[in-house]
C-alpha atoms as one frame of an Amber mdcrd trajectory, in Angstrom:
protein
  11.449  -6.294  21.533  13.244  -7.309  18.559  12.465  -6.237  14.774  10.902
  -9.175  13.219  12.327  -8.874   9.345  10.541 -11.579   6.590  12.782 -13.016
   4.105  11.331 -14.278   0.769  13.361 -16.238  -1.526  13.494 -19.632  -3.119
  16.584 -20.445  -2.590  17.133 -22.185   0.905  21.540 -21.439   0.993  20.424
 -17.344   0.374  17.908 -17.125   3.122  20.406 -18.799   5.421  23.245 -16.212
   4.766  20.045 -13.498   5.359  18.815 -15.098   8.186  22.576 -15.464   9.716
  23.478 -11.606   8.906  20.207 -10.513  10.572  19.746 -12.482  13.731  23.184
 -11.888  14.282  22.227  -7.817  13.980  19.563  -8.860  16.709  16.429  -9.212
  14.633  13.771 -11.825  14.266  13.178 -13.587  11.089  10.670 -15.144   9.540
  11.088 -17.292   5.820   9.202 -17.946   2.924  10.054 -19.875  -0.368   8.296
 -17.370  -2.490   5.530 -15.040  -3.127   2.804 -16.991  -2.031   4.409 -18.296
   0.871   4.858 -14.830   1.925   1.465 -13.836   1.693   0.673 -16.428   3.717
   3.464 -16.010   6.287   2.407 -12.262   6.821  -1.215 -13.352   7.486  -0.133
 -15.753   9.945   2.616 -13.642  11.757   1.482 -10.801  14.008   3.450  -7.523
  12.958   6.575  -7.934  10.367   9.027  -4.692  10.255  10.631  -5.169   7.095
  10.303  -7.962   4.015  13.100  -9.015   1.893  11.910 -10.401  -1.415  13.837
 -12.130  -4.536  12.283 -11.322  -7.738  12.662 -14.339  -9.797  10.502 -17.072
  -7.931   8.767 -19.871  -8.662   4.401 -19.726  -8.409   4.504 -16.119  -7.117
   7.594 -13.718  -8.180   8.718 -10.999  -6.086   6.884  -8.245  -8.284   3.607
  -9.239  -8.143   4.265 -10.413  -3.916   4.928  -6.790  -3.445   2.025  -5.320
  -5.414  -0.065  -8.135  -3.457   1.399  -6.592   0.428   0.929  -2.751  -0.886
  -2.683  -3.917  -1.319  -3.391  -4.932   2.238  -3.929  -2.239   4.836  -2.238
  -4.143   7.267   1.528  -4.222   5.247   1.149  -0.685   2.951   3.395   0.720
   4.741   6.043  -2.247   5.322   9.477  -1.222   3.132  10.532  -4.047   1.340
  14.068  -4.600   0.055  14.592  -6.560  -3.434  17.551  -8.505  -3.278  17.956
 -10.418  -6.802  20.005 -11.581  -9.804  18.156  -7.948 -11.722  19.854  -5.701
 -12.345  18.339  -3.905 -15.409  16.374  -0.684 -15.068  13.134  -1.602 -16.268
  13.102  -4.271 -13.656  14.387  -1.825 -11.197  11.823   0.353 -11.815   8.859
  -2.141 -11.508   9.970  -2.723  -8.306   9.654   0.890  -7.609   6.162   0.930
  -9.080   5.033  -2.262  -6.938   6.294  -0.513  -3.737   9.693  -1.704  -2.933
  11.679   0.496  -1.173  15.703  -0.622  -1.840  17.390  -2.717  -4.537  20.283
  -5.084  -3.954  21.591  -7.278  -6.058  23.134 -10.570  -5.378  25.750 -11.135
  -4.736  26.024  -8.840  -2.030  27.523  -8.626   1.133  25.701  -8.646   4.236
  26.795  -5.274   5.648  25.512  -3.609   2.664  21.959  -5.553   3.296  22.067
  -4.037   7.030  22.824  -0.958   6.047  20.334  -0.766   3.746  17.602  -2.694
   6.843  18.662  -0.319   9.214  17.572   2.662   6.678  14.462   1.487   6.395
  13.319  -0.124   9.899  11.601   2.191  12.003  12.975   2.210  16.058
């Protein structure tokens, strides 16, 4: 059964190139347009492998959606890859703090991002 991988970003064209680059490496994907979409998306879908999260989102930003997955029992232990604009540090290191896992930032190219997915997805 294929890896089912959540992207969250708001911007439609950057989910597309995810999406594309990861079905294509044979997982399943699942989208949300930002952090409170992607609460809501992991309490509707059944189990989610890996999240990929923007930072700088409109109504929920991708900090505050990680610390808000870390928090439920059911997604603690989901590794989440930032992929955003950020580059700086401090940022870098918030993310840390909330519980992401990897840091990419845009632009990037999509072997790079499934390197980094297959690092962190468990078989």
């Amino acid at each position: 059964m294929a890896k089912t991988i959540l992207i969250v970003d708001d911007s439609t064209s950057l989910r597309t190139i995810v999406k594309l680059a990861l079905v294509r490496a044979g997982y399943d994907v699942i989208e949300a347009g930002d952090g409170k979409e992607g609460l809501a998306q992991l309490d509707k879908a059944g189990k989610v492998n890996l999240i990929v999260s923007d930072v700088n989102m409109p109504n929920m930003d991708g900090i505050t959606f990680v610390t808000h997955v870390k928090a439920h029992p059911r997604h603690k232990f989901t590794p989440v890859i930032m992929l955003t604009t950020e580059g700086q540090d401090a940022k870098k290191e918030q993310g840390r703090a909330a519980g992401a896992k990897a840091w990419i930032v845009k632009p990037f190219n999509p072997p790079q991002l499934l390197d980094a997915v297959s690092k962190l997805i468990l078989p």
